[in-house]
PDB file as gemmi writes it, atoms N, CA and C in Angstrom:
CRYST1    1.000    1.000    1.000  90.00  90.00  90.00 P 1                      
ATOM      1  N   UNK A   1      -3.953   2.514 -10.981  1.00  0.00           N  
ATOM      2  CA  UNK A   1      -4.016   1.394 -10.054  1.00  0.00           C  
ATOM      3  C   UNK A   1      -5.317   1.459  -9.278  1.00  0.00           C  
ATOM      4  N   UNK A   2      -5.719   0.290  -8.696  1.00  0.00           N  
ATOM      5  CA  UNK A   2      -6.891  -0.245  -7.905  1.00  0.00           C  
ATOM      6  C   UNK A   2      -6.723  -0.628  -6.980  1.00  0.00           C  
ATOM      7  N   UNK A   3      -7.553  -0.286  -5.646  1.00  0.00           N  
ATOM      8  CA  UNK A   3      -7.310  -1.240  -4.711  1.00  0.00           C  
ATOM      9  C   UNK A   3      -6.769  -2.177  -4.636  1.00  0.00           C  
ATOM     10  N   UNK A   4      -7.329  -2.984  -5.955  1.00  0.00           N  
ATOM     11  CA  UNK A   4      -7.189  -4.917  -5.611  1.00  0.00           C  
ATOM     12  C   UNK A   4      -5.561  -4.730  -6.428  1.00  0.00           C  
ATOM     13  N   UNK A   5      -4.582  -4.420  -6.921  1.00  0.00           N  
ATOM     14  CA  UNK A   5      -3.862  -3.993  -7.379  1.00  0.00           C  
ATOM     15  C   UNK A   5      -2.673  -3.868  -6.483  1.00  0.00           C  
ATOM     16  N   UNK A   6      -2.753  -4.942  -5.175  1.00  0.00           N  
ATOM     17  CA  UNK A   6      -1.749  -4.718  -4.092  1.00  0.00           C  
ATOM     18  C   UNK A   6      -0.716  -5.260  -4.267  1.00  0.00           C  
ATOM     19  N   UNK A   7       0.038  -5.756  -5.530  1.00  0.00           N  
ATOM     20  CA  UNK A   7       1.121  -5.981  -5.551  1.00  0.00           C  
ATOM     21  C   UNK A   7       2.024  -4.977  -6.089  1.00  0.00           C  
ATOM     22  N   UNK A   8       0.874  -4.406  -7.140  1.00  0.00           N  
ATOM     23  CA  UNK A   8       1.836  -2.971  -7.735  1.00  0.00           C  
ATOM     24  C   UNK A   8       1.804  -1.915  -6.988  1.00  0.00           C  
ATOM     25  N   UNK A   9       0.943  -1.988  -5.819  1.00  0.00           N  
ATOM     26  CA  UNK A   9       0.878  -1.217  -4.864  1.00  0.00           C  
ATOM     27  C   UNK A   9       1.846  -1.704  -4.150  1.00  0.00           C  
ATOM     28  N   UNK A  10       2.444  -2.301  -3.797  1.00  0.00           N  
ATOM     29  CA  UNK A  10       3.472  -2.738  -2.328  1.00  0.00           C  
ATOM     30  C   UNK A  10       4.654  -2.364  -3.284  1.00  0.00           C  
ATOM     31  N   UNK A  11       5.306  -2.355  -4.913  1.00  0.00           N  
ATOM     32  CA  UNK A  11       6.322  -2.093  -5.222  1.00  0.00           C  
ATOM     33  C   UNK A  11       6.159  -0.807  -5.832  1.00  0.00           C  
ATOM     34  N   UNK A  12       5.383   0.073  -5.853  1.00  0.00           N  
ATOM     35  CA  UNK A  12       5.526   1.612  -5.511  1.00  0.00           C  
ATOM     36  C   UNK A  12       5.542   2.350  -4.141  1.00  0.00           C  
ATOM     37  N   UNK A  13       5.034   1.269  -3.373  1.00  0.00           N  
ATOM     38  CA  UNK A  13       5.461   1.545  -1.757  1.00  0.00           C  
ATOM     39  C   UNK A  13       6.606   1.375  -1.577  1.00  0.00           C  
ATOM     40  N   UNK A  14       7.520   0.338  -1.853  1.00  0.00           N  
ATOM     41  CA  UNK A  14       8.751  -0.025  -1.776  1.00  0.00           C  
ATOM     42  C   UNK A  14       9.486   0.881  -2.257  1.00  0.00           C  
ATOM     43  N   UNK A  15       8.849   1.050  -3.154  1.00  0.00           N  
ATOM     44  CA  UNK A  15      10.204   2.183  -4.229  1.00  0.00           C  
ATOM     45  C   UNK A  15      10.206   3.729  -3.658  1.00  0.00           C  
ATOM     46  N   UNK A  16       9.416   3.969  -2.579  1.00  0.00           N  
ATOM     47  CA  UNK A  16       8.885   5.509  -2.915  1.00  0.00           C  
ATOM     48  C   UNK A  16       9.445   5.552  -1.135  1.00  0.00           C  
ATOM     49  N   UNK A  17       8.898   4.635  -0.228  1.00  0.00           N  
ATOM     50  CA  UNK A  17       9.617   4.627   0.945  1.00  0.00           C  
ATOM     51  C   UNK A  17      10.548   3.440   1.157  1.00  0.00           C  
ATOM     52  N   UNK A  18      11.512   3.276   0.366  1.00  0.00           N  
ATOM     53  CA  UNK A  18      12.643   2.446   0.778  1.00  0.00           C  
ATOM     54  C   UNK A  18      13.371   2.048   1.954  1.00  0.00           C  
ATOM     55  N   UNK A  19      12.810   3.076   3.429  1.00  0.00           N  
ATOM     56  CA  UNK A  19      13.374   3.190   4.551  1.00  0.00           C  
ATOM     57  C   UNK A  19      12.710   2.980   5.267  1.00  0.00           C  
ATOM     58  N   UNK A  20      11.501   2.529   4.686  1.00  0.00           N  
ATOM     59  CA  UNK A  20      10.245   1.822   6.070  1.00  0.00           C  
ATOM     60  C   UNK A  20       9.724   0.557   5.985  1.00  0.00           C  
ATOM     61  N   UNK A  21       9.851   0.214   7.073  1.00  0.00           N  
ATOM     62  CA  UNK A  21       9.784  -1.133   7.453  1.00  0.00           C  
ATOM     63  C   UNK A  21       8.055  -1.466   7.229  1.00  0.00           C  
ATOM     64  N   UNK A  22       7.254  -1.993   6.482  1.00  0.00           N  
ATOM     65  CA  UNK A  22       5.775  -1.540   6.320  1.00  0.00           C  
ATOM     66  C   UNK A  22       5.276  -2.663   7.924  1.00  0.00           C  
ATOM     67  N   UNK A  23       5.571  -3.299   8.326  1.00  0.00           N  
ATOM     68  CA  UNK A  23       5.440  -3.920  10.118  1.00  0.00           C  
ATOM     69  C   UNK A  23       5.105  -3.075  10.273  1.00  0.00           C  
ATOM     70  N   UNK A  24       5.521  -1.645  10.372  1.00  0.00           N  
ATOM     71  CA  UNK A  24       5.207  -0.904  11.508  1.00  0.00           C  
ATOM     72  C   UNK A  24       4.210   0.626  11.008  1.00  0.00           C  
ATOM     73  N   UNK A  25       3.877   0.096   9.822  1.00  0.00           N  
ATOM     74  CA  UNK A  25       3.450   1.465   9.440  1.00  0.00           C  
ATOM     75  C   UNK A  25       1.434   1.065   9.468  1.00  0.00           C  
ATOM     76  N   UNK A  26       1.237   2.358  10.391  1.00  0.00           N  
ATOM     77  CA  UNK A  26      -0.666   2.117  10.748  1.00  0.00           C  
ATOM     78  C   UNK A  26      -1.663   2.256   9.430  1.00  0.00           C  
ATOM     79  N   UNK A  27      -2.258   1.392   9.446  1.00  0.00           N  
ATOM     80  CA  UNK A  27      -3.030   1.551   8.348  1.00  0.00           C  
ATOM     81  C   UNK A  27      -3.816   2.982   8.075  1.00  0.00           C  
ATOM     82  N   UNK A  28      -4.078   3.594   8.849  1.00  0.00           N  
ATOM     83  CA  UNK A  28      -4.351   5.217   8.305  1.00  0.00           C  
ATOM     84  C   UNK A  28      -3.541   6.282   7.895  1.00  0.00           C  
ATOM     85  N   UNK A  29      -1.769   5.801   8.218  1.00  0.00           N  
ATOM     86  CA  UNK A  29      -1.316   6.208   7.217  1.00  0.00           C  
ATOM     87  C   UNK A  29      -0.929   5.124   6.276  1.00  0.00           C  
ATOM     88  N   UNK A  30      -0.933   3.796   6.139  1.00  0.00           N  
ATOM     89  CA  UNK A  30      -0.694   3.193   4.540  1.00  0.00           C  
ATOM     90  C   UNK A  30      -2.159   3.870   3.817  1.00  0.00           C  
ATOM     91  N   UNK A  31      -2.970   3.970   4.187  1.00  0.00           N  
ATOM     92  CA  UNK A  31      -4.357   3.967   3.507  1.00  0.00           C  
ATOM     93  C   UNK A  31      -4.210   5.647   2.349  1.00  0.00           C  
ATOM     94  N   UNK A  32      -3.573   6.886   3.363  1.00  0.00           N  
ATOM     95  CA  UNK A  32      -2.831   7.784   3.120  1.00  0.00           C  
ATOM     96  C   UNK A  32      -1.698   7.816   2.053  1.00  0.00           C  
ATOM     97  N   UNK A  33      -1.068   6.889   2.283  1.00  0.00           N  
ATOM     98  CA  UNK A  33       0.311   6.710   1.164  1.00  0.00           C  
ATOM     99  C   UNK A  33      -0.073   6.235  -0.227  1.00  0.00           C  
ATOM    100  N   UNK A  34      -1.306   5.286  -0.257  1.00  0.00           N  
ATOM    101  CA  UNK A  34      -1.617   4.544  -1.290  1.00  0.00           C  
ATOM    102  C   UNK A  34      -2.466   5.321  -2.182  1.00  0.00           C  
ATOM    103  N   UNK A  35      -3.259   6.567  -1.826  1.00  0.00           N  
ATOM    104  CA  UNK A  35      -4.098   7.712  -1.850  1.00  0.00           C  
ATOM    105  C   UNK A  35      -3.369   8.349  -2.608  1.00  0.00           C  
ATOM    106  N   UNK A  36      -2.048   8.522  -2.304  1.00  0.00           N  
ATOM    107  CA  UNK A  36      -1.302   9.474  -3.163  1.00  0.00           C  
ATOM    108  C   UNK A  36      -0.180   8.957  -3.767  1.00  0.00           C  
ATOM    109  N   UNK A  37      -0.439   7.750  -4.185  1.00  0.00           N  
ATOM    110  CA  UNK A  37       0.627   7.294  -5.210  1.00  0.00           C  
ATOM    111  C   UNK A  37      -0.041   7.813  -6.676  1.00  0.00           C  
ATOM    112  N   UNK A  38       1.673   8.183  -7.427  1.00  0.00           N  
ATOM    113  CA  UNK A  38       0.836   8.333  -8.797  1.00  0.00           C  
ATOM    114  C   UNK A  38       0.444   7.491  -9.387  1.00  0.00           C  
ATOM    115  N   UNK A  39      -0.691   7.635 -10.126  1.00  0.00           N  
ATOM    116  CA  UNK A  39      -1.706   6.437 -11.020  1.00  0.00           C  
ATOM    117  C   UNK A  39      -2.417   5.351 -10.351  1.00  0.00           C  
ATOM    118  N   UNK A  40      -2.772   6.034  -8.997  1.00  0.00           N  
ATOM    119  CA  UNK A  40      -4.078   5.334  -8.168  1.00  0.00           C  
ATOM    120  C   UNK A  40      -4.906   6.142  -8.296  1.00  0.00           C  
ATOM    121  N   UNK A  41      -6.060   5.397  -9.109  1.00  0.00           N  
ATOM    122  CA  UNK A  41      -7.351   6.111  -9.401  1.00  0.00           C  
ATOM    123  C   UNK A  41      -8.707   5.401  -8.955  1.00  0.00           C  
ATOM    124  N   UNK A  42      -8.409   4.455  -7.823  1.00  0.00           N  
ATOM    125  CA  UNK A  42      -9.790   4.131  -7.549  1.00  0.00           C  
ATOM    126  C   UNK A  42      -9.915   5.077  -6.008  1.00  0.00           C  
ATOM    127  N   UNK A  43     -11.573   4.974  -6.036  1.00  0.00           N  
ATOM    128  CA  UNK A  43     -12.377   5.647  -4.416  1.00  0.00           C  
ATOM    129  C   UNK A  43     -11.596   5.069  -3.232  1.00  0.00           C  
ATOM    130  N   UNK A  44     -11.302   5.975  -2.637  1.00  0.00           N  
ATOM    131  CA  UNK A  44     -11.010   6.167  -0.791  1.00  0.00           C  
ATOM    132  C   UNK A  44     -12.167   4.970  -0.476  1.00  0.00           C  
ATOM    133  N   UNK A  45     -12.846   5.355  -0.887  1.00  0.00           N  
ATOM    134  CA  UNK A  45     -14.213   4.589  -0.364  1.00  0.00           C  
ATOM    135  C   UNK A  45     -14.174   3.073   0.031  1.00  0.00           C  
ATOM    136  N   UNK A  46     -13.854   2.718  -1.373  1.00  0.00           N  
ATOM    137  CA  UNK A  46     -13.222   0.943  -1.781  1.00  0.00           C  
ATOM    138  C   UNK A  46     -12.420   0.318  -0.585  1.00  0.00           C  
ATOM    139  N   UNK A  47     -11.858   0.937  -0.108  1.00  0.00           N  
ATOM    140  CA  UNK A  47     -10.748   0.486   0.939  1.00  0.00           C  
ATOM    141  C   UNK A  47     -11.143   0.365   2.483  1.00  0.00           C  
ATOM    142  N   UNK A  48     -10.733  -1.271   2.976  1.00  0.00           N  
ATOM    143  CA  UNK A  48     -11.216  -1.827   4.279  1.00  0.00           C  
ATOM    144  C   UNK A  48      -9.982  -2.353   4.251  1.00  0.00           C  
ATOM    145  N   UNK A  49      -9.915  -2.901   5.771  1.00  0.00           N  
ATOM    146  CA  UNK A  49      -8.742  -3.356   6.246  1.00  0.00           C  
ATOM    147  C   UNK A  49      -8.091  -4.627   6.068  1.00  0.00           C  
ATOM    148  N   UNK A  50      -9.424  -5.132   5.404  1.00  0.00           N  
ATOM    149  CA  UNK A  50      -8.865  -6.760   4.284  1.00  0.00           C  
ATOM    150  C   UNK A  50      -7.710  -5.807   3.516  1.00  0.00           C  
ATOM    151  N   UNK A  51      -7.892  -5.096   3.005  1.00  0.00           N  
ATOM    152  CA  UNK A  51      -6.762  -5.107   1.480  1.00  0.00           C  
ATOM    153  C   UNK A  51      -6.280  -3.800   2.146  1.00  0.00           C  
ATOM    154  N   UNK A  52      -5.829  -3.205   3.002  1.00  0.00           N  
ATOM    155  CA  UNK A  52      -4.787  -2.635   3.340  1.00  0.00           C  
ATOM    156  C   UNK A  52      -3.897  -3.822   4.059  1.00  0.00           C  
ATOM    157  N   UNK A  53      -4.175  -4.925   4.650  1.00  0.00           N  
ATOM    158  CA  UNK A  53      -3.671  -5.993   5.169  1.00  0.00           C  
ATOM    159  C   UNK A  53      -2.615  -6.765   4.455  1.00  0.00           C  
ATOM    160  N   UNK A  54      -3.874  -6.617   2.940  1.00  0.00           N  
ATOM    161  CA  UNK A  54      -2.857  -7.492   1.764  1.00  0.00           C  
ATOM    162  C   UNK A  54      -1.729  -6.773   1.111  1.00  0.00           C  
ATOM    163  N   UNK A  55      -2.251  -5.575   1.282  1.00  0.00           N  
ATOM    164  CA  UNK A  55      -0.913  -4.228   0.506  1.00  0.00           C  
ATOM    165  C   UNK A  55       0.077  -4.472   1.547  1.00  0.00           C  
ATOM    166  N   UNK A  56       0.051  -4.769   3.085  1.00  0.00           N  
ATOM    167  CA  UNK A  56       0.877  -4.345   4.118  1.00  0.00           C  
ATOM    168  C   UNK A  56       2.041  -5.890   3.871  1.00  0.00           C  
ATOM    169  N   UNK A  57       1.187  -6.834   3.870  1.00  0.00           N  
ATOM    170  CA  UNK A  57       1.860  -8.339   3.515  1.00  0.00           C  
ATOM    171  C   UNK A  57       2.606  -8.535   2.073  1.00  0.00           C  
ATOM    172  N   UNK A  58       2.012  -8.151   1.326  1.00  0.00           N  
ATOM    173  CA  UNK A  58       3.061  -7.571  -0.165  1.00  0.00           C  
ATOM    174  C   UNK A  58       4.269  -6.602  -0.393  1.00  0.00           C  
ATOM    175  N   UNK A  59       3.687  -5.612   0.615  1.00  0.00           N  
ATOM    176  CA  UNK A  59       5.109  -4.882   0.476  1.00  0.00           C  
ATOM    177  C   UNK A  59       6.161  -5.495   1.414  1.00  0.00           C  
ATOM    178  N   UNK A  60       5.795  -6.653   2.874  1.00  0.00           N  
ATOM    179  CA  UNK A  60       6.934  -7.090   3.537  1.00  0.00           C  
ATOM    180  C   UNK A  60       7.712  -8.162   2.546  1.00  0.00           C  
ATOM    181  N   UNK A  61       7.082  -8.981   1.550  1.00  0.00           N  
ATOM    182  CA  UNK A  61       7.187 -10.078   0.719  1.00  0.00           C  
ATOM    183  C   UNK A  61       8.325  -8.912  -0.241  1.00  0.00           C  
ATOM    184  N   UNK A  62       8.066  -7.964  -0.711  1.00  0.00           N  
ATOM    185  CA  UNK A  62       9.101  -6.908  -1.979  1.00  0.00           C  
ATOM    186  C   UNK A  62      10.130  -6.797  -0.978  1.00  0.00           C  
ATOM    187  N   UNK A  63       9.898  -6.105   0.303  1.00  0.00           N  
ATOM    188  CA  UNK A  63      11.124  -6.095   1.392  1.00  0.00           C  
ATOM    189  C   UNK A  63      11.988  -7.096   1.373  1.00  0.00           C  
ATOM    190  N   UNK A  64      11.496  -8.222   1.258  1.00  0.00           N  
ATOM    191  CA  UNK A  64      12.572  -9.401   1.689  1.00  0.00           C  
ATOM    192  C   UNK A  64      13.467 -10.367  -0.099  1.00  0.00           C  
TER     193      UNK A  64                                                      
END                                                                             
């Protein structure tokens, strides 16, 4: 997975923390969580708060 890849990112977020509400979770730790999902292989680097925004809005959209 890729950064831009925030939908399969929000339903391995979903699946992996099923008990968190992503509202409330800070982007230095989503930025953290997404870091260590298996089969994310792009740079730390790549990542700004545009598309931790869009991962955060995708995984509330899998939530509901």
């Amino acid at each position: 997975m890729m950064w831009t890849d925030v939908v399969d990112i929000a339903i391995e977020l979903s699946e992996k923390y099923p008990d968190t509400d992503p509202r409330y979770v800070n982007f230095v730790d989503l930025r953290s969580w997404v870091l260590a999902l298996e089969g994310f292989e792009d740079s730390p680097d790549r990542c700004g708060e545009k598309i931790l925004e869009a991962i955060q809005m995708a995984w509330m959209d899998e939530m509901d």
